[in-house]
Structure formats: C-alpha cells, structure tokens
C-alpha positions in Angstrom: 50.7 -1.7 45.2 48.4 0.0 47.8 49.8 3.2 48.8 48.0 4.4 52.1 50.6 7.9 52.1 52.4 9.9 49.7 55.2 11.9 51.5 56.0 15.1 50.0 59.2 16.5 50.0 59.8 20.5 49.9 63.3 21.7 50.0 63.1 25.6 50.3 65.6 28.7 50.3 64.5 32.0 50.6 60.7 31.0 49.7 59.0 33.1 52.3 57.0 34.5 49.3 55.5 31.5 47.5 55.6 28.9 50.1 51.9 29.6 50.7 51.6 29.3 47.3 52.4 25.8 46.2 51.3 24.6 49.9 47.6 25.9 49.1 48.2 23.6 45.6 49.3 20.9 47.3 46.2 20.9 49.8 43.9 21.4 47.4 45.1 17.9 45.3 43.0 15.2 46.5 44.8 11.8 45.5 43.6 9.0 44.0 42.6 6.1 45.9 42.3 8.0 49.0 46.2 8.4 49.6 46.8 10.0 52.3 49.4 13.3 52.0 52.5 13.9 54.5 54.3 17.4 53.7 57.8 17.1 54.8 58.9 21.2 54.4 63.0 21.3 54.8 64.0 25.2 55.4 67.9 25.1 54.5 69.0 28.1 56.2 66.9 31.0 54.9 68.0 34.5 55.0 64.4 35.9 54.2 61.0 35.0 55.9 60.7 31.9 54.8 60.3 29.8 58.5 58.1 32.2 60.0 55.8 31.7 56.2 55.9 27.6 57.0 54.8 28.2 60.6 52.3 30.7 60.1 50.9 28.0 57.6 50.9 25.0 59.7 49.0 26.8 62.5 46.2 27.8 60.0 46.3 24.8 58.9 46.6 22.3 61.0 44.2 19.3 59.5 47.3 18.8 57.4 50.3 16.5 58.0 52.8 19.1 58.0 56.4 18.0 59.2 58.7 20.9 59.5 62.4 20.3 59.7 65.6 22.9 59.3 69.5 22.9 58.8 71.4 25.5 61.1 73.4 26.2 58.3 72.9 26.0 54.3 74.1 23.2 53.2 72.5 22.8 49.6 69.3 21.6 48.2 70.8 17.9 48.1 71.2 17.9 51.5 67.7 19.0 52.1 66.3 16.6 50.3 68.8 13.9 52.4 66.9 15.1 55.2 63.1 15.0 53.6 63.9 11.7 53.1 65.3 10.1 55.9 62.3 11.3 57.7 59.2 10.5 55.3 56.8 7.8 56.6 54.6 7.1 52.9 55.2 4.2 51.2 56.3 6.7 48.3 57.7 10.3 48.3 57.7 12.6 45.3 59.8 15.8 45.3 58.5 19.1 44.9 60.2 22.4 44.7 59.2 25.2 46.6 59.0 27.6 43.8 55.9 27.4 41.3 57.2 25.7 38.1 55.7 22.2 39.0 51.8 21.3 39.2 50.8 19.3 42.1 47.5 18.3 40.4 49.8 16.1 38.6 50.6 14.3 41.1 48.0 11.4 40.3 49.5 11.4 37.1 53.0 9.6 38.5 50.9 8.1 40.8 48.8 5.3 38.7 51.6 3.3 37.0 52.9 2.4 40.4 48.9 1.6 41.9 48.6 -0.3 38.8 51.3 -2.4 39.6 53.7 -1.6 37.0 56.2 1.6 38.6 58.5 1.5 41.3 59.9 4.7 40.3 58.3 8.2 38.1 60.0 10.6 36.6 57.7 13.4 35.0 59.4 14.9 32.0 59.0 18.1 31.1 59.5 16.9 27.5 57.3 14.3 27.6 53.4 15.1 26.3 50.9 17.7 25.1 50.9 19.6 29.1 51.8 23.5 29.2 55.6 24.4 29.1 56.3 28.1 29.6 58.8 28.8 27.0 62.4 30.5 28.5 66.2 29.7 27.7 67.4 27.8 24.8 70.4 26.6 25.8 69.3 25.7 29.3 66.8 23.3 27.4 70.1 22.0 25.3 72.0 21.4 28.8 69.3 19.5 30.0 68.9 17.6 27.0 72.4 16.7 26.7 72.7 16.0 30.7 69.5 13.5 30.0 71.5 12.2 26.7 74.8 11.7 29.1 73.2 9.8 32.1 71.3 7.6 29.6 74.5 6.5 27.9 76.1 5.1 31.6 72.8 4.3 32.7 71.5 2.3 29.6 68.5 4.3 30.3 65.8 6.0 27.5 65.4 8.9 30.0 63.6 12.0 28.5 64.4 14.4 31.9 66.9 12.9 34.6 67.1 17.0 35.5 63.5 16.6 36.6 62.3 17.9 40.1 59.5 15.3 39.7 60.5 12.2 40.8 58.1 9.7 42.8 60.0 6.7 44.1 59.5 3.8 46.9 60.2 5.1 50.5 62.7 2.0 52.0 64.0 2.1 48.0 65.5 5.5 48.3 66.0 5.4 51.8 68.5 2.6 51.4 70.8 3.9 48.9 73.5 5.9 50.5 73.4 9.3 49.0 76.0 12.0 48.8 75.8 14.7 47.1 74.5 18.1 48.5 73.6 20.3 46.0 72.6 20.1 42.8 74.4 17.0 42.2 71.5 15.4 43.5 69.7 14.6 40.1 72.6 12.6 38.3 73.7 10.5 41.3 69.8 9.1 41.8 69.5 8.2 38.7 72.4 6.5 38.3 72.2 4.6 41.2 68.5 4.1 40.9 69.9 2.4 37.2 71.8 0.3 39.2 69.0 -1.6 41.3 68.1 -5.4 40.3 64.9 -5.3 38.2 64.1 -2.0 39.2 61.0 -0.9 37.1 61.4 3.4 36.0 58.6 5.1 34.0 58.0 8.6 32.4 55.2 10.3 32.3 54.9 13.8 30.8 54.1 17.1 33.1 53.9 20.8 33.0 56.5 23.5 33.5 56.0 27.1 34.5 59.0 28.0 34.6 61.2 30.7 36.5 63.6 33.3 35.3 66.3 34.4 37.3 64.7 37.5 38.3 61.9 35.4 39.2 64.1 33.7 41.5 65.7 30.8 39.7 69.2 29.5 41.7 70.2 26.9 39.0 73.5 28.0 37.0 76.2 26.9 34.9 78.0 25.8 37.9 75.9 23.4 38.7 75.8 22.2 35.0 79.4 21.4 35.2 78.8 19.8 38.9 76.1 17.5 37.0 78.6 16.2 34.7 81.3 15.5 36.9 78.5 13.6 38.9 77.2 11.4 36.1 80.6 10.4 35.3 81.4 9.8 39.2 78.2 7.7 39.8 77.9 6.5 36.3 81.5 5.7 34.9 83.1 5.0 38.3 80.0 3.5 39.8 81.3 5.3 43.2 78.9 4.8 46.0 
C-alpha cells in the first residue's frame, strides 16, 4: 500500500519537560519512501508547562505539520488518544508517548510490512528481538506478560505485547470502530476489537524500551492493571461494543 502520510499521535500530561525531547526525535526520523509526517500533540489538561513547551516548539518549528489539540479538563490518556485519532489525516497513525521510553527511528521498522503489502496493523513488542530494553520491574514485566497471555486467549491472537504504546494501524480502520474507554483501558479494547475485523492482517515486530521509573515520571499502576483485565474480559468475553 502507498502511504503518502504517517499521523503521529502524542497524548501528553505534565510533559513540559521532555516534549521537546521526543519532538526533536521525531523530526529528525526521515521515513521511508518519502512518507510524509503529521504530529497530532493532545495536551490532556496539564498542571505543569507542558502547552506553553508544544507552542514554543511549533513556532520554532514551523516546517513541521504540527496539529495541536487540548481537553479542558483531564479526562485520561484513552481519551486523548480518541481525540488524536478522530482528527489524523495519514493513511496510517502510530501512537507515541510523550515520555522517552519509545524510539521514533523505529518507526520504519512498523512501517515496511504494511508498504510491502502484507500489514494492516503493527504492534512493536518490547519482547520481541535483539533491540535495547532498559531493565526495571519484574513483576510489571509478569503483568504485562500475563495481560498479553489473557487478550490472546479471547482474541485467538499469538500477541507478544498487546500493552504496547507502539501500535501503527490504518486511519478509516481505527477511525471506524467505536471506542470507549478513557484511560488506560485503551490497550485491551483495541486489540480485541481489532481481533474482531474480517481478515484483518496484525504483525509484530520487535523495538526498544528505555524505560521510566516512577520517579522518572511513570503514571502506570496496579489500578490500571486491574482496569486492563476487566477490559479484556468486557471487549473479549462479552464482545461489548
């Protein structure tokens, strides 16, 4: 499939600190087969600096296709990402976080299966492959694991990550499926749903991971472990739309 743009959706909380950061990354990744990039930056509310960062950056930057959108309230990084895409223009959209723990240089990476006519949907695993993984918590690694291991067994999946931020998917795909969830909750209800579509073809390719501690910044908890598994039995059990 020709892709002429890749829209790239940021959700970001209390980022005024790094946003710079992965947006100099991103700039500096130049696609394969001269796909065009679209940043789609969704500020959920921030209590720190972190829309006055995105706007200092768009003006210095302004050969770049920055599209800068925020809630009035926090609602959740689901429901930032509801917004990212609802309003992405590519043919595909990958997710990035605002943090550092992904590489945008891997972008190309989840790009070729789908230019080579064999994807409509990438997840990049963080299990996957010979790529640098900062070592961190054990049993945040098992609750990922066995979150993955859940989802596969309602989605008749061989998922590696379902937990993944990286996940590159066809634009009218994604933007047809009616999605609900506004936090963290995300994750489990695409896939499953995704699972769901006629003939749909998912692949896996292996990434990176630098990951955060929680001084560091990390927001994800225990909480929204237990959220993840109501949600995979929700979507997955129940099929609920």
């Amino acid at each position: 499939m020709k892709i002429e743009k890749l829209s790239i959706i940021i959700p970001a909380y209390n980022e005024g600190n790094t946003i710079h950061l992965i947006l100099n990354k991103i700039k500096s990744v130049k696609l394969i087969e001269d796909i065009q990039k679209e940043i789609i930056i969704v500020n959920d509310c921030s209590k720190d600096h972190t829309e006055q960062a995105i706007l200092d950056y768009q003006s210095a930057n302004q050969e770049l296709n920055i599209q800068y959108f925020k809630h009035e309230f926090n609602k959740g990084k689901g429901a930032s990402l509801h917004t990212g895409i609802s309003k992405a223009m590519g043919e595909y959209l990958i997710i990035q976080d605002a943090d550092l723990e992904y590489d945008p240089n891997e972008y190309n990476d989840l790009l070729k299966p789908v230019c080579n006519g064999f994807a409509d949907v990438v997840y990049g695993s963080r299990f996957m492959g010979s790529n640098p993984h900062r070592i961190l918590f054990f049993w945040h690694t098992i609750g990922n694991r066995w979150l993955t291991f859940l989802s596969n067994m309602f989605s008749n999946m061989n998922l590696t990550d379902m937990e993944t931020c990286y996940k590159l998917m066809d634009t009218k795909m994604i933007q047809s499926i009616k999605l609900t969830e506004q936090r963290f909750g995300f994750e489990p209800e695409v896939t499953q749903k995704i699972a769901r579509i006629p003939k749909i073809r998912i692949y896996e390719v292996g990434i990176s991971y630098y990951g955060r501690t929680y001084d560091d910044g990390k927001k994800i908890g225990w909480k929204d472990g237990v959220r993840a598994i109501y949600c995979i039995f929700k979507y997955g059990l129940f099929k609920m739309s």
